[in-house]
C-alpha positions in Angstrom: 0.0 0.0 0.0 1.1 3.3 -0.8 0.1 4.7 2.0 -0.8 8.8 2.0 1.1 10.6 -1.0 1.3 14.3 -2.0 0.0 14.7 -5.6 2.4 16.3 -8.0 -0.5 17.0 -10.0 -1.4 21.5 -10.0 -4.9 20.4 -9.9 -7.3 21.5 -7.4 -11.2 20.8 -7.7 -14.6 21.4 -6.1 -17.8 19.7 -7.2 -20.7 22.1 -7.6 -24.1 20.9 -7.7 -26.0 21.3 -10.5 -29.6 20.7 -11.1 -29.3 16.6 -11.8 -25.5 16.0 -12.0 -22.0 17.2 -9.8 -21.2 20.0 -12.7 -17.8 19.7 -12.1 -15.2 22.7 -12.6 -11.8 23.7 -11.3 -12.3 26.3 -8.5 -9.2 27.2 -6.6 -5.2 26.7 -6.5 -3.0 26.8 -10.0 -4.8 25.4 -12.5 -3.8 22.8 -14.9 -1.6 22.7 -17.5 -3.4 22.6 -20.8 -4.4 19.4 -22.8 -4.0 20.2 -26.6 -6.1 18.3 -28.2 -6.0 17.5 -32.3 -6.4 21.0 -34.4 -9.8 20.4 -35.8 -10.8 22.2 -39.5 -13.0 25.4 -39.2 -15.0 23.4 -41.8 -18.6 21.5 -42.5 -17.8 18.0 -43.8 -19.2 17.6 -47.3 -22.2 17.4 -48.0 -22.3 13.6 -49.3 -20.8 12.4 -46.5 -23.8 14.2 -44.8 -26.2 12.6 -46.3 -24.3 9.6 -45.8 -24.5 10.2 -41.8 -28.0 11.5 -41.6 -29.4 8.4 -43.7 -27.2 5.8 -40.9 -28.7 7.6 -38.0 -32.1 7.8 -39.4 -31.7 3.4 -40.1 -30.1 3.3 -36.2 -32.9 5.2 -34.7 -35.9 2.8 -36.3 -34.0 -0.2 -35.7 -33.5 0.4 -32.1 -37.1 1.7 -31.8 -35.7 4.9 -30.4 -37.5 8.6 -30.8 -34.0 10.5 -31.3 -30.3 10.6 -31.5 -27.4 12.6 -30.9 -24.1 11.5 -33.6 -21.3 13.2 -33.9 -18.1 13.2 -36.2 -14.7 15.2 -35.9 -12.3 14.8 -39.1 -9.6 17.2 -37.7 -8.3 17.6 -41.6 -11.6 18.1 -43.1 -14.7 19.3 -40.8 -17.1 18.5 -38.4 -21.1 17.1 -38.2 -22.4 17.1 -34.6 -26.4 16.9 -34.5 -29.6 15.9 -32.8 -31.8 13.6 -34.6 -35.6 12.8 -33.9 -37.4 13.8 -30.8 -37.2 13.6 -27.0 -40.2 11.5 -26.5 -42.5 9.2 -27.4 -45.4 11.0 -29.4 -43.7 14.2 -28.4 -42.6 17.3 -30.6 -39.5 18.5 -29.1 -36.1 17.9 -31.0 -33.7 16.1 -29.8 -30.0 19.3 -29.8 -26.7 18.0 -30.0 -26.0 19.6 -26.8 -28.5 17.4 -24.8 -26.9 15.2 -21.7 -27.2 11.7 -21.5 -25.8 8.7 -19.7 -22.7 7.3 -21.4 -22.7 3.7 -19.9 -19.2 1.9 -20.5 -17.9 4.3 -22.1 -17.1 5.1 -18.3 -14.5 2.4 -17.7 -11.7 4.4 -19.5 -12.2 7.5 -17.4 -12.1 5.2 -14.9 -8.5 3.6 -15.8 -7.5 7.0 -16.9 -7.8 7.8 -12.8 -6.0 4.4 -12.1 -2.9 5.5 -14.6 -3.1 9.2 -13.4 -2.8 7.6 -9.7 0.0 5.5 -11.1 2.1 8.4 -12.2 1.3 10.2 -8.9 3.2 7.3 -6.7 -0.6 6.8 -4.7 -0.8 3.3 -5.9 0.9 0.7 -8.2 -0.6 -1.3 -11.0 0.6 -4.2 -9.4 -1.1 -3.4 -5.7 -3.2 -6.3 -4.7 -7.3 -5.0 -4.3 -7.0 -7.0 -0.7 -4.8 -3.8 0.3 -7.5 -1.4 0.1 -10.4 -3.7 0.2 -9.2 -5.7 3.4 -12.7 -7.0 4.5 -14.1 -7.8 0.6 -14.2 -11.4 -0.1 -13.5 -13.0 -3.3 -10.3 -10.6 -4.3 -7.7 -13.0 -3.8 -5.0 -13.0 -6.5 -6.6 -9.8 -7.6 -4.7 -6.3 -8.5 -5.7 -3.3 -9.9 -3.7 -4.0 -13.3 -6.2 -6.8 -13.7 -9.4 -4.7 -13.7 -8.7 -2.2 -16.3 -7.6 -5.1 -19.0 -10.8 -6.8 -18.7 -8.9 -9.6 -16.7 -10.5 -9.6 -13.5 -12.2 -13.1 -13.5 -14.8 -11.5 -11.8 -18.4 -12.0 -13.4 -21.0 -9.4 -14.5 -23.7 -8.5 -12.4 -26.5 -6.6 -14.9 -27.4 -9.9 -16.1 -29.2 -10.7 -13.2 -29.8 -7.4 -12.0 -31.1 -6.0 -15.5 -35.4 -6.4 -15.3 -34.6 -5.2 -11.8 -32.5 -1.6 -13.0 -35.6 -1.4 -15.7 -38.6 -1.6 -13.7 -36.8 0.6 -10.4 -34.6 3.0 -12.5 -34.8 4.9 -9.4 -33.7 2.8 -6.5 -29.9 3.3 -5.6 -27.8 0.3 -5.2 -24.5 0.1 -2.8 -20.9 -0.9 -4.6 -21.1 -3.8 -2.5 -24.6 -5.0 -3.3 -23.6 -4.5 -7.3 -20.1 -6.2 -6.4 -22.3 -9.3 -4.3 -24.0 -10.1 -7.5 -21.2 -10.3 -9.2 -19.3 -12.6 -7.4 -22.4 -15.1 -7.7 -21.6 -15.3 -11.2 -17.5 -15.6 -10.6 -15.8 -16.6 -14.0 -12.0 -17.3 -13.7 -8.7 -17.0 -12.1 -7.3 -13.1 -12.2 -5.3 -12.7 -15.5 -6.5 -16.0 -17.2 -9.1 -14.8 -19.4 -10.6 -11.3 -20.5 -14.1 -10.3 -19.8 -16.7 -7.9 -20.6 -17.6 -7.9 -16.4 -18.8 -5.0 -15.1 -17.9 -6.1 -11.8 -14.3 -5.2 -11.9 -14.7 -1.6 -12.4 -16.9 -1.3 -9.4 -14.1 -3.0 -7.4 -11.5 -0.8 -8.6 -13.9 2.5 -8.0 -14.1 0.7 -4.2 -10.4 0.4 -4.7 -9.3 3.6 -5.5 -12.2 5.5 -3.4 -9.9 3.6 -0.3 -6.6 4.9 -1.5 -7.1 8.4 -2.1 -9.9 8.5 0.4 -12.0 11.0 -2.1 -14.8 10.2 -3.9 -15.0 9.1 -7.1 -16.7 12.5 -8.2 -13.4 14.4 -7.0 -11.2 11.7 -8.2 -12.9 11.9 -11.8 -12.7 16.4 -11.5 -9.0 16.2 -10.4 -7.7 13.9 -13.1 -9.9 13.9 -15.9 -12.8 16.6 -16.0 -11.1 19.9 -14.8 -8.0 19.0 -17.1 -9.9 18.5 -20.1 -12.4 21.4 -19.0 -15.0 19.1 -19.1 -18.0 21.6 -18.0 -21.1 19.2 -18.6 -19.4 15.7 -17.7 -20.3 14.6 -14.1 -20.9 11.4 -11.6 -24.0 12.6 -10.5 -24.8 11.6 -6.7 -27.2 8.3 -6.5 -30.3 10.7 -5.7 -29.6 12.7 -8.8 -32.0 10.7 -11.0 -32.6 13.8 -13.7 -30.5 14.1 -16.6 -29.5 18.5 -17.1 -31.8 19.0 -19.8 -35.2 17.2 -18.5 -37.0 17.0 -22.0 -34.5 14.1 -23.3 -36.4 10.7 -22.4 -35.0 7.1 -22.5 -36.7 4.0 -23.2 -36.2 0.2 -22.7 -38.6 -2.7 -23.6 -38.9 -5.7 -21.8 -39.2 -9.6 -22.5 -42.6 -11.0 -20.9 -42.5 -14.9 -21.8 -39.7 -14.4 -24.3 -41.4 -11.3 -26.2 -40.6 -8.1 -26.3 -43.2 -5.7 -25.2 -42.2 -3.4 -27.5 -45.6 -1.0 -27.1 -45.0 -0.7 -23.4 -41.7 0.8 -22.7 -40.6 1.8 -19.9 -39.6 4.9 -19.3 -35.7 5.3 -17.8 -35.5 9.1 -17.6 -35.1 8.9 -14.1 -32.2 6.7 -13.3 -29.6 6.1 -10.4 -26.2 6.7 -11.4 -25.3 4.2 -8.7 -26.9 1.4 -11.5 -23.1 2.1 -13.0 -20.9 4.1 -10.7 -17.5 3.6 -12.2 -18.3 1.0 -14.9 -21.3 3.2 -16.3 -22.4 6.0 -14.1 -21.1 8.8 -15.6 -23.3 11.7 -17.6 -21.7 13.6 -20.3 -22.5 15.5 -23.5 -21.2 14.3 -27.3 -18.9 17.1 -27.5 -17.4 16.5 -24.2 -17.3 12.8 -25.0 -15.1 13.4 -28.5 -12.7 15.7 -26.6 -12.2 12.6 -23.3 -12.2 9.9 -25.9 -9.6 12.0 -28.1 -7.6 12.8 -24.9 -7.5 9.2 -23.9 -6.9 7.5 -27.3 -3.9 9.8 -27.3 -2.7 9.7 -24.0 -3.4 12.9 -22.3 -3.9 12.4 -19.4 -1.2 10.5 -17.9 2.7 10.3 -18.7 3.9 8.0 -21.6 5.2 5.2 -19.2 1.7 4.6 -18.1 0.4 5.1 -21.8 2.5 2.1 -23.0 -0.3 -0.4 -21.1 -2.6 -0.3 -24.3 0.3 -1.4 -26.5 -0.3 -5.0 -24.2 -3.4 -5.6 -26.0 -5.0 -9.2 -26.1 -8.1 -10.8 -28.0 -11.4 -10.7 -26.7 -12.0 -14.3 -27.8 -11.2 -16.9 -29.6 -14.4 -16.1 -31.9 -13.5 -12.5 -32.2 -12.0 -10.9 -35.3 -8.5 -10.5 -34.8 -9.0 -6.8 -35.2 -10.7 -6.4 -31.8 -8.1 -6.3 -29.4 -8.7 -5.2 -25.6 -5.8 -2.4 -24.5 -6.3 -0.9 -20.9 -9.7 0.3 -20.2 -10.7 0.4 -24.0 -11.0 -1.8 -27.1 -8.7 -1.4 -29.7 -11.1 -1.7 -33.5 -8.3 -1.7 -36.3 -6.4 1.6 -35.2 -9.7 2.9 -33.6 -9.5 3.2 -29.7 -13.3 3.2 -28.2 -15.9 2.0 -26.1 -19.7 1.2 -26.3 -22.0 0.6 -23.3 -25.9 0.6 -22.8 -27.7 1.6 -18.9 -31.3 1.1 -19.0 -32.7 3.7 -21.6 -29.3 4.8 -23.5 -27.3 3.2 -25.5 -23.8 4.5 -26.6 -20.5 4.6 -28.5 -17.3 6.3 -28.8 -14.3 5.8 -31.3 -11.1 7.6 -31.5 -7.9 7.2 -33.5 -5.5 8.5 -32.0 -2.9 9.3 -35.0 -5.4 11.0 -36.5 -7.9 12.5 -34.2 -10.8 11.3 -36.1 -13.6 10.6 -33.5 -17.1 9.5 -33.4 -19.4 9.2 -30.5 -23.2 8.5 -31.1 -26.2 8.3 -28.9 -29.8 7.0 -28.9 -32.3 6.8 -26.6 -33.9 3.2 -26.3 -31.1 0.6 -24.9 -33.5 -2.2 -26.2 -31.3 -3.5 -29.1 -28.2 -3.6 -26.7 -24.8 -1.5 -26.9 -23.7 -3.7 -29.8 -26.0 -1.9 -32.6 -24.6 1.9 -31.2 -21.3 0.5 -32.0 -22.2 -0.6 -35.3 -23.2 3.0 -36.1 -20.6 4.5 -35.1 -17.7 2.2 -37.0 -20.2 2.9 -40.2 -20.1 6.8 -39.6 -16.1 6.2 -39.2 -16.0 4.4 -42.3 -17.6 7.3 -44.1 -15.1 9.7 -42.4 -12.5 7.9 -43.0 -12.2 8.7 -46.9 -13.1 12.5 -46.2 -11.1 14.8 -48.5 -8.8 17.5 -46.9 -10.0 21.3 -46.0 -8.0 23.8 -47.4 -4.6 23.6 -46.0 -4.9 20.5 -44.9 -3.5 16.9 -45.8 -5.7 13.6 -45.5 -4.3 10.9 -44.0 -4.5 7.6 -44.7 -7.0 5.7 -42.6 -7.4 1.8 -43.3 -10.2 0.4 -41.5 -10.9 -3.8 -41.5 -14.6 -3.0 -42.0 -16.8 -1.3 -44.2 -19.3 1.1 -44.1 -22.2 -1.7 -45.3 -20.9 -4.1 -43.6 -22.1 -2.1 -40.4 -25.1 -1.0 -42.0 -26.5 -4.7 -42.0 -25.2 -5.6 -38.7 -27.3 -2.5 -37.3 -30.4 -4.0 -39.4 -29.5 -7.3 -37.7 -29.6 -6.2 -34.4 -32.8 -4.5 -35.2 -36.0 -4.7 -32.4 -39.7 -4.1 -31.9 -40.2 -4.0 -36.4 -43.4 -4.8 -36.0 
């Protein structure tokens, strides 16, 4: 155990309350050094590529039986498409802004390692501490150390499986670490380091974890080494009672299975939702624009020094099924050269891409989580196929982007993943 260490870090942080989530700022002491991120062209990508976008969001929003969407795309050599699609609600009239809130889901974890590395390079813990350490009375951890949660690695197994039709019909009810960490372990799927998984589990432990070490909350721990840095004005771990999102009007929707069917004309409505559903594997709330400028930051190693950065070159395969292109780094998936994330809470589902030679980012949003995280992925590696191959802005050079799928490809996995057609 590290034991208590002084930060080397000039960052000093309050959490202010806003009206549904800890709008988190930098307040007081020397600020931060600034985190360039990529230069991004003063420019409107073209207008094919446009269409391109609007027609995959339109074929992701009726597929997953969703009323709107939020999709953005930053080509830092050739321009930028950030919009709201649909509306808020069902039968409703409001459009859905590309400025609206929502719940981000996995794409969490990463912030989450990003505080781990960040730690790392502060001398407050060590990738290699054992979880027992700072977790002396939690059973099950043997063998277990903080490396092992962030690559996936944990043997720990998932607890929303289980806990899922619960989340759904009591979006509001707030849930201890422990009790999410319980369910987990009833469901325990290997030996630490043997075999990656998509648990859920482990990030909780290592929110526990690090919450022990520091002894600050994950709010202040998330402000001090990843929000106020990035200036991150409308990203926040809102407190378990915070069930509103910001910006009210933006509903979310999830269908269940009654006797294997999906009652796809009585949705429930997950507007209101306890952040402590996800804590550190999915709680956090964030905006698209906010999203593109963590998920750029962290595909490029921003936040922490280039020792701690050389943990996502140890990447290994997610199965033995899995295209050899999907690779799991530390905290994030490696697609081709594209760093990212995608992750579904009851009512949202969401992704994130990043490459970080280029900068090119995606992050889309829509709001029904009935079709699962794996059909918001498949939008945004089609919108990153189409941005791929976007021509230079003046005064700028394209680079060369080769990605191992194609923009159809994703197209039909979206329509395969489709729900509630009728």
């Amino acid at each position: 155990m590290r034991g208590h260490v002084h930060h080397s870090r000039m960052v000093t942080a309050c959490a202010v309350l806003g009206v549904a989530l800890l709008a988190l700022t930098a307040c007081s002491g020397e600020s931060a050094p600034a985190i360039t991120l990529p230069a991004q062209a003063d420019a409107d990508i073209s207008d094919e590529t446009a269409t391109l976008i609007d027609e995959a969001v339109a074929h992701a929003i009726e597929s997953s039986a969703s009323t709107g969407a939020i999709a953005g795309v930053w080509a830092p050599w050739a321009g930028t498409s950030v919009k709201g699609y649909g509306v808020t609600e069902i039968d409703g009239d409001t459009k859905v802004t590309a400025d609206m809130a929502f719940r981000i889901g996995a794409n969490t974890r990463p912030m989450t390692c990003a505080v781990l590395l960040a730690l790392v390079d502060d001398g407050v813990v060590e990738l290699g501490d054992k979880v027992s350490e700072y977790l002396p009375t939690t059973v099950g951890v043997d063998g277990l150390t903080l490396e092992h949660l962030c690559q996936g690695t944990s043997g720990l197994g998932g607890y929303r499986g289980n806990l899922d039709k619960t989340f759904i019909q009591n979006p509001e009810r707030v849930w201890s670490p422990n009790e999410l960490y319980n369910d987990g372990m009833a469901t325990h799927a290997a030996t630490p380091g043997e075999s990656f998984s998509t648990a859920d589990t482990g990030y909780i432990v290592l929110g526990q974890a690090l919450e022990s070490a520091t002894g600050k909350s994950f709010s202040e721990l998330y402000n001090t080494y990843v929000f106020a840095p990035l200036g991150l004005d409308n990203t926040g771990l809102p407190a378990p009672t915070d069930t509103e999102l910001p910006d009210s009007a933006l509903h979310s929707y999830e269908a269940m299975k009654v006797s294997g069917k999906l009652q796809c004309d009585k949705p429930f409505d997950e507007s209101k939702l306890s952040s402590s559903i996800g804590y550190t594997s999915a709680g956090v709330v964030s905006t698209a624009d906010d999203l593109r400028a963590f998920s750029q930051a962290f595909a490029q190693s921003k936040l922490f020094s280039e020792d701690a950065a050389k943990n996502q070159e140890n990447t290994r395969a997610i199965s033995d099924d899995a295209e050899s292109w999907i690779q799991y780094g530390f905290g994030t998936y490696h697609y081709g050269p594209l760093y990212g994330q995608s992750g579904d809470v009851p009512g949202f589902i969401t992704a994130s891409l990043s490459d970080p030679a280029s900068g090119l980012t995606v992050v889309v949003m829509l709001n029904n989580s009935t079709a699962g995280s794996s059909l918001a992925l498949s939008l945004a590696m089609q919108l990153a196929s189409y941005a791929s191959k976007l021509p230079a802005a003046s005064g700028s050079k394209a680079p060369s982007i080769d990605l191992p799928w194609s923009a159809e490809q994703m197209s039909d996995q979206v329509s395969d993943r489709a729900v509630c057609q009728g």
